[in-house]
C-alpha positions as CSV (number, residue, x, y, z in Angstrom):
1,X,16.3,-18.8,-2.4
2,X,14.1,-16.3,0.0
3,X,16.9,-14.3,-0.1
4,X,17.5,-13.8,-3.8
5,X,13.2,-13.4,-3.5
6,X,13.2,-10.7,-1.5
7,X,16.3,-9.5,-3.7
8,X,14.0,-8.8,-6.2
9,X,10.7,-8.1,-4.8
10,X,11.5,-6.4,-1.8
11,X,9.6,-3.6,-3.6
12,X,6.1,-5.3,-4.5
13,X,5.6,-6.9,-0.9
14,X,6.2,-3.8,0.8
15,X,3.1,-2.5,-0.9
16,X,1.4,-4.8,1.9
17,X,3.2,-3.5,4.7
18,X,1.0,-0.5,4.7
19,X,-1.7,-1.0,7.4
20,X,-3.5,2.4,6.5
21,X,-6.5,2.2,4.0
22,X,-7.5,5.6,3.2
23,X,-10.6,6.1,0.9
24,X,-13.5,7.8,-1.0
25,X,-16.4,8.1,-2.8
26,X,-18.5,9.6,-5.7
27,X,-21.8,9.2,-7.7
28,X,-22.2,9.5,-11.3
29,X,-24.7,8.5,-14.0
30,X,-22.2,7.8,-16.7
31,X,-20.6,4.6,-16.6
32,X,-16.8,5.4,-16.8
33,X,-14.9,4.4,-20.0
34,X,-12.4,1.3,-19.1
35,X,-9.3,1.1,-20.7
36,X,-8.6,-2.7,-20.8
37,X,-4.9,-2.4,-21.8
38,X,-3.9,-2.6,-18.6
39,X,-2.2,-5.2,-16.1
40,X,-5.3,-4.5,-14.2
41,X,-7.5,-6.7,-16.6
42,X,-6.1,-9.6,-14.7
43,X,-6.7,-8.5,-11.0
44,X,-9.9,-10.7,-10.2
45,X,-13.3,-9.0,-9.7
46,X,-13.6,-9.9,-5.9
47,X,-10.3,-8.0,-5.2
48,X,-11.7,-4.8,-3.7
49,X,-8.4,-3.3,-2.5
50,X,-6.1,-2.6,-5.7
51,X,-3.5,-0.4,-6.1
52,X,0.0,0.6,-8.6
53,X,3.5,1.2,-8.0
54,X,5.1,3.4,-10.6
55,X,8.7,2.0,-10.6
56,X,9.8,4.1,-12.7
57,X,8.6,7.4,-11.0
58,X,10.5,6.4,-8.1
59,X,13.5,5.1,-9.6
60,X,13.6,8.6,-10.1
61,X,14.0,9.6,-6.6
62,X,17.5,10.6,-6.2
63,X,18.6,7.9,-3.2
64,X,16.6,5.5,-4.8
65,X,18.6,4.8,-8.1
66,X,22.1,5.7,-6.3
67,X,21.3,2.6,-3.7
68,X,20.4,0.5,-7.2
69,X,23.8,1.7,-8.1
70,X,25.4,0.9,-5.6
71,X,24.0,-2.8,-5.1
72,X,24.4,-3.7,-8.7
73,X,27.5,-6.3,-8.0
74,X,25.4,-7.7,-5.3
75,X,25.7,-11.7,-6.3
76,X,23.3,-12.8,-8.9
77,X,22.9,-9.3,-10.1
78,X,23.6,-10.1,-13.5
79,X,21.9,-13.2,-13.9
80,X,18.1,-11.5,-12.7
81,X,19.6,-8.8,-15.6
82,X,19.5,-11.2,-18.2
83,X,16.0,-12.9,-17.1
84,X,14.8,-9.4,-17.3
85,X,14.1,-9.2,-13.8
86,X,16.8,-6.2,-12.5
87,X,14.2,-3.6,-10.9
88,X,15.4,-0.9,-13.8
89,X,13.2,-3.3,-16.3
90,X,9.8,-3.3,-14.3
91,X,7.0,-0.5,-15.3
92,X,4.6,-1.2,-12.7
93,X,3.6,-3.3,-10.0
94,X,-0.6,-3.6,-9.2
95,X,-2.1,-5.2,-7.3
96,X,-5.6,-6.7,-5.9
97,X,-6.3,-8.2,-2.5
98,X,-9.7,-10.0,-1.7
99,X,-11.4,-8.8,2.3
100,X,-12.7,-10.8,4.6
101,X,-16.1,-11.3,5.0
102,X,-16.4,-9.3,8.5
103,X,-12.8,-7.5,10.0
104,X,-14.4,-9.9,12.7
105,X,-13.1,-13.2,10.5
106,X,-9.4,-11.1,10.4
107,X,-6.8,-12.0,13.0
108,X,-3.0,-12.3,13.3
109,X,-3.4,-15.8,11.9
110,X,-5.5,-15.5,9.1
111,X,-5.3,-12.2,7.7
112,X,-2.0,-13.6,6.1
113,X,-4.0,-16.2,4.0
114,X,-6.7,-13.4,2.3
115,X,-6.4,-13.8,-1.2
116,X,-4.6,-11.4,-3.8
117,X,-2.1,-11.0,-6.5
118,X,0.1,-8.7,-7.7
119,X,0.9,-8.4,-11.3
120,X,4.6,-7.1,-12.3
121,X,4.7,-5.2,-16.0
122,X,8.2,-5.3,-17.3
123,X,9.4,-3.1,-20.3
124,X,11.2,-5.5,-22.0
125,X,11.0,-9.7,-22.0
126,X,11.5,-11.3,-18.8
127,X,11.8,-15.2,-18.2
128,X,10.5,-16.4,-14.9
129,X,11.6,-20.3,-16.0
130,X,15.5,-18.1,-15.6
131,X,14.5,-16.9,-12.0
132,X,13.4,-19.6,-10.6
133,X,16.8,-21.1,-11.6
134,X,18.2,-18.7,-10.1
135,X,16.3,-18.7,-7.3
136,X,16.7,-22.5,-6.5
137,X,20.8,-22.0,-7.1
138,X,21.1,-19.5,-5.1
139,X,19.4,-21.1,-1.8
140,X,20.4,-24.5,-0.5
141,X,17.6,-27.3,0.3
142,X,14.5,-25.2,-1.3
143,X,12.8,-26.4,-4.6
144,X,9.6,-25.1,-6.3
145,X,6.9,-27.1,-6.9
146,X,5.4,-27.1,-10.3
147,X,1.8,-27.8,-12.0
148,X,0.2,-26.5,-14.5
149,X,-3.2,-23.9,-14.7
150,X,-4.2,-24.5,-18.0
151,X,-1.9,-23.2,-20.8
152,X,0.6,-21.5,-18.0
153,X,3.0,-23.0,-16.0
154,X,3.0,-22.3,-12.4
155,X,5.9,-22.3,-10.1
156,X,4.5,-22.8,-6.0
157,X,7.2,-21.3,-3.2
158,X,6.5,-23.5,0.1
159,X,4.4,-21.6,2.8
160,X,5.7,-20.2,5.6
161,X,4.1,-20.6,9.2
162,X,0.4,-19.5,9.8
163,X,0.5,-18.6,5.3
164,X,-0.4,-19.8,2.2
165,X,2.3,-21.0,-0.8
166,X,2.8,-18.1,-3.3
167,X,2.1,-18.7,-7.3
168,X,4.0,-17.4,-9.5
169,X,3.2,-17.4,-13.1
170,X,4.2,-16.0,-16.3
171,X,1.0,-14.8,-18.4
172,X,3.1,-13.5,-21.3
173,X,6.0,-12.2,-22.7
174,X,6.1,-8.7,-20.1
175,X,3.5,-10.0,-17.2
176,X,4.0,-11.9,-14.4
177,X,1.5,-12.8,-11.6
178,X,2.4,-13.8,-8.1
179,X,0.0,-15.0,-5.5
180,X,-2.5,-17.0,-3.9
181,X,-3.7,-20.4,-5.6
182,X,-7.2,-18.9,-6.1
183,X,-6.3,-15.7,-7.8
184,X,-3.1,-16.1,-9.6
185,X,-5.2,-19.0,-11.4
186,X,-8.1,-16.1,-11.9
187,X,-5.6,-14.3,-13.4
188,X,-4.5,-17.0,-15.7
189,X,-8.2,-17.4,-16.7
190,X,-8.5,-13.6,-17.3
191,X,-5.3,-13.4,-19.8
192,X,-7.4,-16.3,-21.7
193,X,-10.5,-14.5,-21.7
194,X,-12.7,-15.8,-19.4
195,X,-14.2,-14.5,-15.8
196,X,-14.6,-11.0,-14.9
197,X,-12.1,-8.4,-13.9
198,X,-12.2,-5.3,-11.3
199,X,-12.3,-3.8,-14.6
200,X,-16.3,-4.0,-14.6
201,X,-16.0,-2.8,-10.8
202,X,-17.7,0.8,-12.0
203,X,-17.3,1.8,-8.2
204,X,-14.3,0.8,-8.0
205,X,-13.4,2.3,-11.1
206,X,-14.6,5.6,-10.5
207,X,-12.5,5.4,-7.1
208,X,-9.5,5.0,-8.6
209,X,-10.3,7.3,-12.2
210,X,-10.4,4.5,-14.6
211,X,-7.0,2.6,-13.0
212,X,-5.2,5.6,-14.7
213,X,-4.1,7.5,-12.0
214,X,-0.8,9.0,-12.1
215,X,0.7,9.0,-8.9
216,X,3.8,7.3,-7.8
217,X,1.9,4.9,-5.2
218,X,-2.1,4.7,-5.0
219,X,-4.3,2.6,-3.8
220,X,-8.1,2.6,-3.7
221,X,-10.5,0.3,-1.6
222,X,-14.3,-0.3,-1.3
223,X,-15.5,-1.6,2.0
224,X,-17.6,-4.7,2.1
225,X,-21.0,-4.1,3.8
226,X,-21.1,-4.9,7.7
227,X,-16.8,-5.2,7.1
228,X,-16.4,-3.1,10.0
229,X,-20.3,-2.1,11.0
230,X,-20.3,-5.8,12.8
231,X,-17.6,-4.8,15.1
232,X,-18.0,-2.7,18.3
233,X,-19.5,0.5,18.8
234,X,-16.6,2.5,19.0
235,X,-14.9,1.1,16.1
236,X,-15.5,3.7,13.1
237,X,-17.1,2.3,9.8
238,X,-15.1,3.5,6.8
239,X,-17.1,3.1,3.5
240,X,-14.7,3.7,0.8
241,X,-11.4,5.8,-0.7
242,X,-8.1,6.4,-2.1
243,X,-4.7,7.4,-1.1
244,X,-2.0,8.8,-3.4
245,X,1.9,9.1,-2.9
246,X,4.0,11.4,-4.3
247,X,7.7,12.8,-4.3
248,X,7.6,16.4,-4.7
249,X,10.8,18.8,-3.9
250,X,12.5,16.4,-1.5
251,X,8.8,15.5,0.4
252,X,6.9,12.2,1.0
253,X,3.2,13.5,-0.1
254,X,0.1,11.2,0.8
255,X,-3.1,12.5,0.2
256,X,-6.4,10.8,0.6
257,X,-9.8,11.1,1.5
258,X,-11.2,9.1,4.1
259,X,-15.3,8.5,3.4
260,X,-17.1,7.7,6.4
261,X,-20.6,6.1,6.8
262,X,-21.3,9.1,9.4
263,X,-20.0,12.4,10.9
264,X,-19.7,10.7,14.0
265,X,-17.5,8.1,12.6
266,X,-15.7,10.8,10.9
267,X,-14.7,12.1,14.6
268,X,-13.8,8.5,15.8
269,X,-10.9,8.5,13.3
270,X,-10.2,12.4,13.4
271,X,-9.8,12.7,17.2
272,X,-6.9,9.6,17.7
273,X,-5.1,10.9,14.5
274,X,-5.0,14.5,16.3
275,X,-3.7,13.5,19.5
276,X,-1.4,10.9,17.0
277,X,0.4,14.4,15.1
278,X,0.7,16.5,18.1
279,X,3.0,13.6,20.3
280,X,4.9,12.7,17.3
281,X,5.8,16.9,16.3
282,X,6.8,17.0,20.1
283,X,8.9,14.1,20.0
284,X,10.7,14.2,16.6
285,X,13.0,16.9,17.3
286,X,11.3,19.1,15.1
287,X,11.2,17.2,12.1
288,X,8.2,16.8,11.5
289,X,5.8,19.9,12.6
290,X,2.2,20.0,13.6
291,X,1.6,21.6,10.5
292,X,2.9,18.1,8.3
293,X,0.5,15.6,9.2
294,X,-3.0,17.4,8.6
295,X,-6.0,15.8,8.7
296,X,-9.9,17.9,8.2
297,X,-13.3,16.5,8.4
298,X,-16.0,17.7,6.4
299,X,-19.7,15.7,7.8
300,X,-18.8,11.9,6.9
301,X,-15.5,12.4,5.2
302,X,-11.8,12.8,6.2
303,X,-9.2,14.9,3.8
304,X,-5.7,14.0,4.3
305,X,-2.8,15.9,3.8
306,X,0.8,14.7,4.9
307,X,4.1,16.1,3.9
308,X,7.4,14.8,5.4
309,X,11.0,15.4,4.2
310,X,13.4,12.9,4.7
311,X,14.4,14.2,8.1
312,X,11.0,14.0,9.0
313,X,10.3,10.1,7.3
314,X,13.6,9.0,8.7
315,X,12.5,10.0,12.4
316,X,9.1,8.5,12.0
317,X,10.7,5.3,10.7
318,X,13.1,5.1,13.3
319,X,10.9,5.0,15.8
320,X,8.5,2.5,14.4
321,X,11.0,0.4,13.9
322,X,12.4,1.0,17.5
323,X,16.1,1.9,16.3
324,X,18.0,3.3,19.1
325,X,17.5,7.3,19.1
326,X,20.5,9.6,18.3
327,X,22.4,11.5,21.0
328,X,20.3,14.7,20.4
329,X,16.7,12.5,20.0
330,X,17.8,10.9,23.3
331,X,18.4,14.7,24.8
332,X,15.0,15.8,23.4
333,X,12.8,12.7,24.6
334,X,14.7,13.7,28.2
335,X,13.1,16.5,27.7
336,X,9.7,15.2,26.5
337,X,9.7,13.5,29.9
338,X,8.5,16.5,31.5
339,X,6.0,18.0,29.1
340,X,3.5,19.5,31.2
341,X,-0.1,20.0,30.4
342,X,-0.1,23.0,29.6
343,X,2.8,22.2,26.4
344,X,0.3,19.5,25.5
345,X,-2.3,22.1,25.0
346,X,-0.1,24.7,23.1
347,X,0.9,21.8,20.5
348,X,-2.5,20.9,19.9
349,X,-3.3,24.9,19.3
350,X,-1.0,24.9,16.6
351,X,-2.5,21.9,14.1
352,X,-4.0,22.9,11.5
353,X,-8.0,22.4,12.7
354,X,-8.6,21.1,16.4
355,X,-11.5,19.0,16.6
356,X,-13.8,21.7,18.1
357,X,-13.4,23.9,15.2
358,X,-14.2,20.8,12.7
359,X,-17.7,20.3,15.2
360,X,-18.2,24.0,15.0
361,X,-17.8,24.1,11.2
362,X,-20.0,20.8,10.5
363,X,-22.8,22.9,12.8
364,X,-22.5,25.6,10.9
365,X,-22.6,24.1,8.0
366,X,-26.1,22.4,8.8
C-alpha cells in the first residue's frame, strides 16, 4: 500500500524535503485583490508556510516526462489512470504547513507532527474511493480507517513511528486534500463555507502576489514572532520571504530573497552560505562554479541567485545523498586533500561579493 502511495505522490511529499525557507517582505496601503478560485481557499488561515507545484510546467522538463514514459507499465499504472490519479492528470499541488510556537518546541520528534495539508487539483475527475482500492490491493496486511468530517468521507493511513496518521479526503469532483486530522478537517470546513482561509492572510498574500505566482515551484513563509528570536544569540532571526524555482535552458533557477530582522542577522546567514559555495565549486569537479550559487546582502535582506545545470544538480545530489563518487570525482577530492590556504583564498576571490565588500557597501550606503 505505501508503495503504490509513494507511487503516486512521490511528487507532493518531496515538497517537504526542502529544509531551506527563503523569504521577504513588503508594505503597502492597498489591500491586495484575492482571487478565491483557487485550491488555496482551503489551506487554513494558521498555515503560514504555503507554497505550489506547477505539475504541468515540469512535466515539461524533458527527463521528467521521458521517466513518466518510461514507467507507465509499472503495475497498477492503469488502474491510478482510470481513478484519475496518473501524475499527467494533476494541475497543481499547494500546500500549507502550521509552525511551531518557538523553533525551540521543534525537534527530530516532533517537527514530523506540525500540522498541514496539501491540496492536489486534478484537470479531469479523479475518484479517491478507486485509490484507496487500489491502494489496499496492492499492499498486504494494511487497511484504511474510515470516518466521516461532515458531508466528506475521510480515509486515515496508520502513522508511522514518532508521526501523525495522514487524511485524505475528496472535497469535490477535481480536489483532494491530504493531511493532518486538524487541517484536512479545516479544509473540509472551508469547501463548505465556514472558517477562514490564508486567503485573508494580506501579508501573506502580498508575499506570495495574490497566490498567483507563476513559477514552477514557490513557496512563501511569514515567521512567527520570537520563532527564532527565543533561540540563541548566534542563531539569525529571519522575518519573512519567498523562493521561486524555475527550469530555464537546461538550469535549476531558485531565486529568493531572504528578509532579515537586522543587518547583522543578514551577515549570520551570508557568511556560512559563502564559505558553503566556495568548498562545494572546489569539490564538484567544476560543475558547479563560484559564480552559480550567488548570494548579496543589502542592510537586513538576502537576494538569492542559484543556477545549476544538471551536471551541476547531479553532483550536489550525489553528494548529499552520499552516493559513491565517480572515478574522476574520486581523483579530484584526491586532490582537494591538499588544498592549501592560499587556494582557499583564491576561490573565495572569485564569488560574486565577498563579505567585506557587502560590509563596505552597507557603510556606504549609510
Amino acid at each position: 500500500m505505501k508503495k503504490i502511495i509513494m507511487n503516486s505522490a512521490i511528487f507532493i511529499m518531496s515538497v517537504f524535503i526542502s529544509g531551506v525557507v527563503i523569504l521577504t517582505a513588503g508594505c503597502d496601503n492597498n489591500k491586495p485583490k484575492i482571487q478565491k478560485d483557487t485550491p488555496f481557499a482551503f489551506i487554513p488561515y494558521e498555515c503560514k508556510v504555503i507554497g505550489k507545484v506547477n505539475v504541468a510546467s515540469i512535466l515539461k522538463i524533458e527527463v521528467v516526462s521521458k521517466n513518466i514514459d518510461d514507467n507507465k507499465d509499472l503495475p497498477y499504472a492503469k488502474e491510478l489512470k482510470a481513478a484519475g490519479l496518473e501524475i499527467s492528470n494533476i494541475e497543481s499541488i499547494v500546500f500549507g504547513i502550521e509552525l511551531p510556537a518557538s523553533l525551540k518546541d521543534t525537534t527530530a520528534t516532533t517537527y514530523p507532527t506540525s500540522d498541514g495539508v496539501i491540496i492536489i487539483s486534478a484537470k479531469s475527475k479523479i475518484n479517491v474511493d478507486d485509490f484507496i482500492k487500489i491502494a489496499e490491493k496492492s499492499s498486504e496486511g494494511v487497511k484504511f480507517k474510515v470516518e466521516k468530517i461532515e458531508d466528506k468521507t475521510a480515509y486515515i493511513l496508520p502513522a508511522a513511528k514518532n508521526n501523525t496518521e495522514t487524511y485524505i479526503v475528496q472535497l469535490n469532483d477535481k480536489l483532494i486534500a491530504v493531511g493532518t486530522q486538524k487541517d484536512a478537517t479545516k479544509a473540509v470546513e472551508l469547501i463548505n463555507n465556514k472558517g477562514i482561509s490564508i486567503l485573508e492572510d494580506e501579508q501573506l498574500m502580498k508575499l506570495s502576489k495574490n497566490t498567483e505566482m507563476p513559477d514552477m515551484l514557490w513557496l512563501a513563509t511569514l515567521i512567527p514572532d520570537g520563532f527564532i528570536s527565543k533561540m540563541d544569540k548566534d542563531t539569525p532571526n529571519i522575518k519573512d520571504g519567498v523562493i521561486s524555482i524555475n527550469h530555464v535552458n537546461d538550469c535549476l533557477k531558485i531565486s529568493g530573497v531572504v528578509n532579515c530582522a537586522t543587518k547583522e542577522d543578514a551577515q549570520k546567514v551570508l557568511l556560512p552560505f559563502q564559505m558553503a559555495s566556495t568548498l562545494i565549486a572546489m569539490t564538484s569537479d567544476n560543475a558547479v562554479k563560484p559564480e552559480d550559487l550567488s548570494i548579496k546582502a543589502d542592510n537586513a535582506a538576502l537576494f538569492i541567485d542559484i543556477n545549476l545545470t544538471e551536471k551541476g544538480l547531479m553532483a550536489l545530489l550525489a553528494k548529499s545523498s552520499g552516493k559513491p563518487e565517480s572515478s574522476e570525482s574520486k581523483k579530484h577530492l584526491k586532490k582537494d586533500a591538499d588544498i592549501s590556504k592560499e587556494d582557499v583564498l583564491k576561490t573565495s576571490q572569485e564569488l560574486p561579493e565577498t563579505a567585506e565588500n557587502i560590509v563596505d557597501a552597507d557603510n556606504t550606503a549609510e
